[in-house]
C-alpha positions as CSV (number, residue, x, y, z in Angstrom):
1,X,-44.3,-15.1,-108.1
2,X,-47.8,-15.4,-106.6
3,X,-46.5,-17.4,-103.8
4,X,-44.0,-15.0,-102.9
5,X,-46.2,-12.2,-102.9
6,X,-48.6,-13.9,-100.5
7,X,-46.4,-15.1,-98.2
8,X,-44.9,-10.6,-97.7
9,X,-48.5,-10.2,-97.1
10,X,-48.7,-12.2,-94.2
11,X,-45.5,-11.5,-93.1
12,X,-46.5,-8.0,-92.8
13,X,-50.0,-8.5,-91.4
14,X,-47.9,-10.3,-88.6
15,X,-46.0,-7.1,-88.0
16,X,-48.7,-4.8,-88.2
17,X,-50.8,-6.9,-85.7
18,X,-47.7,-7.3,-83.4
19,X,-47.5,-3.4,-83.5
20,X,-50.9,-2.3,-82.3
21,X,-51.0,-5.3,-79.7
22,X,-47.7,-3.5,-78.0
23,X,-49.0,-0.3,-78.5
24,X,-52.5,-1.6,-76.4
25,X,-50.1,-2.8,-73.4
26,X,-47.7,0.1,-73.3
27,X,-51.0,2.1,-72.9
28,X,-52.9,-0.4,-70.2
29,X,-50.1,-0.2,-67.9
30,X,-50.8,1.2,-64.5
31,X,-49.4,5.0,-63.5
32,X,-46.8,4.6,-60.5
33,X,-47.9,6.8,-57.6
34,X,-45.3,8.9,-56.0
35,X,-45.7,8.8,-52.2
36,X,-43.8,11.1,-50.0
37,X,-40.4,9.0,-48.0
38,X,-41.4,7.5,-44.4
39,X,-40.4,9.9,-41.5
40,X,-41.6,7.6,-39.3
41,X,-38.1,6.6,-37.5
42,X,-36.4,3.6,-36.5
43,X,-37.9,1.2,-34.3
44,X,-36.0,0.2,-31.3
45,X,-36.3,-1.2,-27.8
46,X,-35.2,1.3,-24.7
47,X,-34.8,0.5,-20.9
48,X,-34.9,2.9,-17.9
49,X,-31.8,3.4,-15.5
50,X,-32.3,4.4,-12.1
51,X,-29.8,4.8,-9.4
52,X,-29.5,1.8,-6.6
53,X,-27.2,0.9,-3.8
54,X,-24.4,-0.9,-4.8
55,X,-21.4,-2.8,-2.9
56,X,-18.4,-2.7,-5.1
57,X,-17.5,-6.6,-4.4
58,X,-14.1,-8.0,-6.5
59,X,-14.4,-11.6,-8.1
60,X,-10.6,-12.9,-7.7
61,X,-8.9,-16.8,-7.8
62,X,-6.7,-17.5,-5.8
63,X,-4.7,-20.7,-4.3
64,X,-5.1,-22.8,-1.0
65,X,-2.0,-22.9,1.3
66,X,-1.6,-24.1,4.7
67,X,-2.0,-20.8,7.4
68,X,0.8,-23.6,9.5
69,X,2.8,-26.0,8.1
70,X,6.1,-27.5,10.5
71,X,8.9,-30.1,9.5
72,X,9.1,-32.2,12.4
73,X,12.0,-32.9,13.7
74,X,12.9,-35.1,16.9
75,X,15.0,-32.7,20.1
76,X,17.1,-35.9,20.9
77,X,19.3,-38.5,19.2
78,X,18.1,-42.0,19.2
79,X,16.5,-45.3,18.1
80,X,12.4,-44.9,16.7
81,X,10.8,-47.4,19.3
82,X,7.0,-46.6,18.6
83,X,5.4,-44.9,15.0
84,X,1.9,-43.8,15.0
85,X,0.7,-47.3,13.0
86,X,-1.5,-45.2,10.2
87,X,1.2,-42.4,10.4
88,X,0.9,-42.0,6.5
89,X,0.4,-38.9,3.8
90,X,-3.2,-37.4,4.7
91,X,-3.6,-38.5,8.5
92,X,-5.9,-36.0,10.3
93,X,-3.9,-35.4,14.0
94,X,-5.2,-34.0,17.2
95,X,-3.0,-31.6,19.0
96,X,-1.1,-34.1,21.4
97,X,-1.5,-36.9,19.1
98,X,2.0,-38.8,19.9
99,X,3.3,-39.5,16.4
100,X,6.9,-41.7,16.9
101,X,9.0,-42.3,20.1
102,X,12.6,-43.1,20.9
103,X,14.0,-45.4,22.8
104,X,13.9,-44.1,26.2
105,X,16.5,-46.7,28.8
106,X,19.3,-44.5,28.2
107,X,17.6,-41.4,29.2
108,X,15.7,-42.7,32.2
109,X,19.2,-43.9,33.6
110,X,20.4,-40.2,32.8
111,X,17.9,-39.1,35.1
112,X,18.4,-41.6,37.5
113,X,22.4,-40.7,37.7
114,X,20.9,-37.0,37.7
115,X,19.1,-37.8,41.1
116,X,21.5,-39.1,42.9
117,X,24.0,-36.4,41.6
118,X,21.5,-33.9,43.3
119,X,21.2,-36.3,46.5
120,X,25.5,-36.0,46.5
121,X,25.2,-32.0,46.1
122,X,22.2,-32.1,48.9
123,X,24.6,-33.8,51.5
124,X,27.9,-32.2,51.4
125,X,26.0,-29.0,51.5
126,X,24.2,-30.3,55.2
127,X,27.9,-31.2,56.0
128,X,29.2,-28.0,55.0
129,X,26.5,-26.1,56.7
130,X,27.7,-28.2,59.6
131,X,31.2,-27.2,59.4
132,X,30.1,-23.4,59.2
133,X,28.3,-23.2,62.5
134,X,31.2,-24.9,63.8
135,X,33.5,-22.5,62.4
136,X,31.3,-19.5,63.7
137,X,31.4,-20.8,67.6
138,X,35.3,-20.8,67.8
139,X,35.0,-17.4,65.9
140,X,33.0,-16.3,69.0
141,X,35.4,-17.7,71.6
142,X,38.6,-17.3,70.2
143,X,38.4,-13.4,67.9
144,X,39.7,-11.7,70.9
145,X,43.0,-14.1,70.8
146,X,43.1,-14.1,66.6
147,X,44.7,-11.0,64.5
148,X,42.0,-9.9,62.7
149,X,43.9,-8.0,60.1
150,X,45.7,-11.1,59.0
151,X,42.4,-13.4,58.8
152,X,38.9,-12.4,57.3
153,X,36.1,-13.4,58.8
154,X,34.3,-15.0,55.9
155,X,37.3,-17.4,55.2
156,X,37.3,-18.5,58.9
157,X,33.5,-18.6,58.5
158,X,33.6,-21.1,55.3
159,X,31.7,-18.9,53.7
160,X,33.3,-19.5,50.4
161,X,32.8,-23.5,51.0
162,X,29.1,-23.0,52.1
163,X,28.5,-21.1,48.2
164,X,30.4,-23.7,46.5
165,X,28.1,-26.3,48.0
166,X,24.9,-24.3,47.2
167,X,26.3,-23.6,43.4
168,X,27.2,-27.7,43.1
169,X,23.1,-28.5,44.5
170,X,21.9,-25.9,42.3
171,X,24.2,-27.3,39.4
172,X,22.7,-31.1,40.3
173,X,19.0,-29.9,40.2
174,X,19.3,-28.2,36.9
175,X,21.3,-31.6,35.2
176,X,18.2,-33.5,36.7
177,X,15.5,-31.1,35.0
178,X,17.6,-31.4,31.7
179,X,17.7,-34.9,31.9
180,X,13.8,-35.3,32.8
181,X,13.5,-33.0,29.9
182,X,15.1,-34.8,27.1
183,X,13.1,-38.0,28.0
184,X,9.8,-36.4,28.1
185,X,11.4,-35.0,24.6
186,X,11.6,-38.7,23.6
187,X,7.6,-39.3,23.0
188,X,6.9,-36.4,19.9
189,X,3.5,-35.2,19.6
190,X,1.9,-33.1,17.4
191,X,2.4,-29.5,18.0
192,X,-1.7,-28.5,16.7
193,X,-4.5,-30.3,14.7
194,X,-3.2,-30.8,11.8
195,X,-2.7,-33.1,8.7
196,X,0.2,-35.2,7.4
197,X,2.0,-33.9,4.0
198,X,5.2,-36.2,4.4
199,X,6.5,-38.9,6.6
200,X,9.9,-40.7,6.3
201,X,10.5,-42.9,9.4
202,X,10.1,-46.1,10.2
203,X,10.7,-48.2,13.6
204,X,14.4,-48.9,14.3
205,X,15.5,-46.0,12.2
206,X,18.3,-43.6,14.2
207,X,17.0,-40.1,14.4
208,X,18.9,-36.8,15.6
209,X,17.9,-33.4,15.7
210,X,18.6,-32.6,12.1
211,X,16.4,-35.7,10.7
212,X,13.2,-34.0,8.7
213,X,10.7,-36.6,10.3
214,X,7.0,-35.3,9.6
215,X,6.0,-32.6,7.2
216,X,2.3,-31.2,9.1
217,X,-0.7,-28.3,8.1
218,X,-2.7,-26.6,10.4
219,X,-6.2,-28.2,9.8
220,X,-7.8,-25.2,12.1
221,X,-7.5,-22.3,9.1
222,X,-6.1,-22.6,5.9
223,X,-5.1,-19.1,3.6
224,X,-6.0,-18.6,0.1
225,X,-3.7,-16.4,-1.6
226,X,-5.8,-14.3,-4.0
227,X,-4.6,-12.2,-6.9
228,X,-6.2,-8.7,-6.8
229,X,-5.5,-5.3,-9.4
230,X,-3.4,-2.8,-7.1
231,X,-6.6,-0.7,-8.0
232,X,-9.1,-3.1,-6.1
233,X,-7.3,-2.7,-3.0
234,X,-9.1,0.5,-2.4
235,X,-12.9,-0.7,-2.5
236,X,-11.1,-3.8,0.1
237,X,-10.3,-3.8,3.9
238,X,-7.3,-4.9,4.4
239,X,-5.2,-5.3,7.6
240,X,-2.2,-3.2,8.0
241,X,-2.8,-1.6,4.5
242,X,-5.9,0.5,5.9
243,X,-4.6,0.6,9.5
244,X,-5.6,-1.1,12.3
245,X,-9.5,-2.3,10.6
246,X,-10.9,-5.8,10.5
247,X,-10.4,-7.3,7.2
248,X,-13.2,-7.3,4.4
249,X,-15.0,-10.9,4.4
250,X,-14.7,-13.4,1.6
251,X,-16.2,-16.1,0.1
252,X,-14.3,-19.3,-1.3
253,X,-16.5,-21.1,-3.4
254,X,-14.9,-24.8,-3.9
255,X,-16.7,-26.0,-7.5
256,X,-17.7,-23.4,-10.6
257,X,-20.6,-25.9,-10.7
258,X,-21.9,-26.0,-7.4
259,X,-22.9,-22.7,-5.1
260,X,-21.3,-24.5,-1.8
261,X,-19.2,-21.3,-0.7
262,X,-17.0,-21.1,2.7
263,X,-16.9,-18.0,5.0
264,X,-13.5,-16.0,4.9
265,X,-12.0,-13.0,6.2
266,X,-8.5,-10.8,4.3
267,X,-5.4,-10.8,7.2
268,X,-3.3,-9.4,5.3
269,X,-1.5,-7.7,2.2
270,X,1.8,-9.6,0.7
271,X,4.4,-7.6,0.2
272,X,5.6,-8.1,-3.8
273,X,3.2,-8.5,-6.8
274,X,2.3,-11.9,-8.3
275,X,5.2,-12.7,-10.9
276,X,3.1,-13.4,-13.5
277,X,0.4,-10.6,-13.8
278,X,1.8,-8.5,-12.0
279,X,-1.3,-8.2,-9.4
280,X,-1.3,-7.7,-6.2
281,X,-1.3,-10.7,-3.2
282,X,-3.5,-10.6,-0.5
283,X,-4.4,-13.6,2.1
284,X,-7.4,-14.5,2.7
285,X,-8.4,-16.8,6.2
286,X,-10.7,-19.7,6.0
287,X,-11.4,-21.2,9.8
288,X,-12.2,-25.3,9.4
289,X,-11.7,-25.6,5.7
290,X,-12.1,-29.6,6.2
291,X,-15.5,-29.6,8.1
292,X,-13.8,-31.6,10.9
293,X,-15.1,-28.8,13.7
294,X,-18.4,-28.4,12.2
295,X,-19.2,-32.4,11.4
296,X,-19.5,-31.6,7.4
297,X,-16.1,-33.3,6.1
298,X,-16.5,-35.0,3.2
299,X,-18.9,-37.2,4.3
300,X,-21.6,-35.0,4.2
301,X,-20.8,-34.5,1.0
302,X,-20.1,-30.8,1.6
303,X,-17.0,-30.4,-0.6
304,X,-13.2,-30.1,1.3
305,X,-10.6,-27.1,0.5
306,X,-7.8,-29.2,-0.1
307,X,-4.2,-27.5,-0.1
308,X,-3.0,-26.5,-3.2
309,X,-6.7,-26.1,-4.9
310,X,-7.5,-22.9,-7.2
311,X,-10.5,-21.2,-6.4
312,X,-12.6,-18.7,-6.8
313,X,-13.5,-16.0,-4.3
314,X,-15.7,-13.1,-3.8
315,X,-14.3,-10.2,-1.3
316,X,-16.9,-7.7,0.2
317,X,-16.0,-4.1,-0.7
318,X,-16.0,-1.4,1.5
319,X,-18.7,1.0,0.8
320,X,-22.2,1.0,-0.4
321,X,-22.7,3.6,-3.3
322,X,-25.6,4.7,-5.4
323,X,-24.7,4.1,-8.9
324,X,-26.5,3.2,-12.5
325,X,-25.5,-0.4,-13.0
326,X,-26.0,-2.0,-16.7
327,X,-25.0,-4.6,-18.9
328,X,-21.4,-4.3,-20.3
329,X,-22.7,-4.8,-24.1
330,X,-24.1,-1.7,-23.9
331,X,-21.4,0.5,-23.1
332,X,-20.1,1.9,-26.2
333,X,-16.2,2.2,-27.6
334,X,-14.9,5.3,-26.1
335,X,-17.6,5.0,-23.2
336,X,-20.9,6.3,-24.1
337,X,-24.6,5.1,-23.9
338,X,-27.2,5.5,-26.7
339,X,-30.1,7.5,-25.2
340,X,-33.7,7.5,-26.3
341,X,-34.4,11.1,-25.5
342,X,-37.2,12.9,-27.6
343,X,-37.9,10.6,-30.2
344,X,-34.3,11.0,-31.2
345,X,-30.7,9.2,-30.8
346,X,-28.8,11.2,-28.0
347,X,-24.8,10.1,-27.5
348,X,-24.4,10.3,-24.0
349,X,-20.6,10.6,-22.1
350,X,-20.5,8.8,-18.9
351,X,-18.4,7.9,-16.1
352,X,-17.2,4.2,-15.5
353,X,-17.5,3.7,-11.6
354,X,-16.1,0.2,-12.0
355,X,-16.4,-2.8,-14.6
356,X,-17.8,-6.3,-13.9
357,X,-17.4,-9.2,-16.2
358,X,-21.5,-8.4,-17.4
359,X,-21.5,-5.2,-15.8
360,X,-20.6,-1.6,-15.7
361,X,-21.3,0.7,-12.4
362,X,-22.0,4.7,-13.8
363,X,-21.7,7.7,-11.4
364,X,-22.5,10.4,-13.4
365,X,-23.8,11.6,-16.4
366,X,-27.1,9.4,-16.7
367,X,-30.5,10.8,-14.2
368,X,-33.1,8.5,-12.7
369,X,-35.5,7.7,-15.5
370,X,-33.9,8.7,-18.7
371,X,-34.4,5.6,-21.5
372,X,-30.9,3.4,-22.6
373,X,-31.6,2.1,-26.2
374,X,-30.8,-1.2,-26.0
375,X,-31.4,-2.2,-30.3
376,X,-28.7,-2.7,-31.9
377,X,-28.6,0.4,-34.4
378,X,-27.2,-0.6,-38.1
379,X,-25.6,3.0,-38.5
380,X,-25.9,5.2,-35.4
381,X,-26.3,8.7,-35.8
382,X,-26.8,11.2,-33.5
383,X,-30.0,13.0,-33.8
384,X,-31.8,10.3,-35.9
385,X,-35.1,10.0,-35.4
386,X,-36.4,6.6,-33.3
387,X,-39.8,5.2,-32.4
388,X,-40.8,2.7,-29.3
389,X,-42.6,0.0,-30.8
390,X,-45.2,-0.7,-28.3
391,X,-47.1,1.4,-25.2
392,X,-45.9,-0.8,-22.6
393,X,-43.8,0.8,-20.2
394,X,-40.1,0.5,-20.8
395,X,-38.2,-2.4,-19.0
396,X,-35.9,-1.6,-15.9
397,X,-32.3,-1.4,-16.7
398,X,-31.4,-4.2,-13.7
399,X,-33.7,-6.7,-15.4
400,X,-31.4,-7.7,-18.1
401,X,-28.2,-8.1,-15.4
402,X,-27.2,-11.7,-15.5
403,X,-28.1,-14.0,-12.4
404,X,-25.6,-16.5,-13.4
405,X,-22.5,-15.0,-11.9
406,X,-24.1,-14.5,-8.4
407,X,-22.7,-15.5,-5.6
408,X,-24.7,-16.6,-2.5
409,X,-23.9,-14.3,0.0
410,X,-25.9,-15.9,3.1
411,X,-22.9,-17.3,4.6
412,X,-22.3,-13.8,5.5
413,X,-25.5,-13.4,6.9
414,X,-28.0,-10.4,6.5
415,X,-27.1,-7.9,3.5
416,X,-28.0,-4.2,4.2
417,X,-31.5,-3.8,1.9
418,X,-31.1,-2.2,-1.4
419,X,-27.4,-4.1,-2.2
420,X,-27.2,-5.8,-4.7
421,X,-25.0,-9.1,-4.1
């Protein structure tokens, strides 16, 4: 009983002791201070815009095609006596370059038949000349004794024989030039520099006029066929479209990799869309795409624009404008900029000049100066409150425009100052 009584005592010291000790801590704990909410506003990053001088140029791809491509095909009928002997797929031709010849013997002896056919024609015509100026002496001496109502005088003339004889050498002379022509037509040259696409003739092969002997492309210009929006065509010059204007120039540039670009100029303006996307077709001129005039070929390791290759080009636009260019990222959905303007979050309305792949040209509604904020805001609202984080002078909008897509416009020589390229 003792025990029990004991062990209630310190069961309830324990309590009593536990107690006080919370009652000490719930006291000792510190007072939380009440501080008024931070008004300070958000932090963010800004740029200036100003307006600049810009050429509205349009990044297209297009195709390389031949600007002349003939089939080849002999003018006479005969046996291949002579083929150019590295007449294959991809041989470079001069204009003249003989290419295959026919067997000539039976030609030659046409024009040797031909010459004395017009040797024939040039004698009876001296005899019948003969016989006329007889025929006009006994007109002289004997009309007074003749019925001139019953005879003309251009029968008893010959006149009549003397034209027949003229027609016959003038018939004779034009069989000769025919025949000289068909055997100068036996030796085939190449109509212009070109290259081979497709040969199928060998030596001893028979050839007429319908044979497709050589397939050839103009090596002097080739055309790249560039898909363009119908909407492009107005910041382009374009040949026929415009009027009578020299075409807007171009640049072909061979390899994504490399800035190696080739000088071009637009001709003209296809007529129907691209089949696929619907785009419009316009040609674009490229004088010496192998290097073989300037001495660059391939060997100078200069890059070739082979037929058939899908490149990309850059076409000069039309105008120079003065327009706020920035990158695309910040252009929001429904087309409006964030503005820093009085410490607070302005939604600005602007007009899209034109779009870039990094880029958007605005004409109006920014001014020269005013501050795009370029943070990415969690939850926009218009009127919040913002802060610039440091008192360095904001950075210029054109600074964060992306070299990488540039093209290198010297091949077209001096840019007017102030344009961006």
């Amino acid at each position: 009983m003792k025990g029990t009584l004991i062990r209630v005592g310190i069961v309830g010291l324990v309590l009593v002791v536990g107690l006080v000790a919370a009652r000490a801590i719930i006291q000792a704990r510190p007072e939380a201070v009440q501080r008024p909410p931070d008004d300070s506003g958000v932090l963010v990053e800004v740029a200036e815009v100003r307006r600049l001088p810009r050429r509205i140029d349009i990044e297209a791809q297009g195709t390389v095609l031949p600007a002349q491509r003939v089939v080849v095909q002999p003018q006479v009928s005969g046996r291949i006596a002579f083929v150019m002997p590295q007449l294959a797929p991809g041989t470079l031709l001069r204009e003249g370059d003989v290419i295959f010849a026919i067997e000539d013997a039976d030609f030659k002896l046409a024009v040797a038949r031909a010459t004395a056919s017009v040797a024939e024609a040039a004698a009876q015509l001296e005899l019948e000349q003969g016989r006329g100026r007889v025929a006009e002496r006994e007109w002289e001496l004997f009309q007074d004794e003749l019925d001139v109502e019953q005879m003309e005088a251009s029968l008893a003339l010959r006149e009549p024989q003397l034209r027949s004889r003229l027609s016959a050498v003038h018939t004779a002379r034009a069989a000769l030039a025919r025949a000289r022509l068909d055997l100068e037509r036996t030796v085939v040259r190449s109509p212009f520099n070109a290259v081979v696409l497709s040969e199928t003739i060998e030596v001893g092969q028979t050839v007429t006029p319908q044979s497709q002997a050589v397939t050839l492309a103009g090596t002097d210009a080739f055309w790249v066929r560039a898909a363009v929006r119908t909407d492009e065509l107005e910041q382009l010059r374009v040949p026929g479209f415009h009027g009578d204007v020299e075409g807007s120039r171009a640049l072909v540039r061979l390899d994504p990799e490399t800035d190696y670009v080739l000088p071009g100029r637009i001709v003209r303006l296809l007529g129907d869309l691209d089949t696929a996307g619907r785009m419009a077709r316009v040609l674009v001129e490229v004088d010496d795409p192998l290097g073989l005039e300037r001495g660059t070929g391939g060997a100078a390791g200069r890059g070739l624009l082979l037929l058939d290759s899908y490149v990309d080009l850059l076409l000069e636009g039309g105008a120079v404008r003065d327009l706020f260019e920035v990158p695309r990222d910040w252009l929001q959905e429904g087309g409006h900029l964030w503005l820093y303007s009085g410490e607070q979050l302005e939604r600005r309305p602007v007009d899209v000049a034109w779009r870039f792949e990094d880029s958007v040209c605005i004409d109006t509604g920014l001014a020269d100066g005013e501050l795009v904020v370029t943070s990415r805001i969690a939850t926009p609202i218009e009127g919040m409150k913002l802060r610039l984080g440091a008192d360095a002078p904001p950075v210029i909008a054109a600074e964060f425009l992306s070299a990488a897509s540039r093209w290198d416009v010297s091949a077209w020589g001096a840019v007017p100052t102030g344009v961006a390229p």
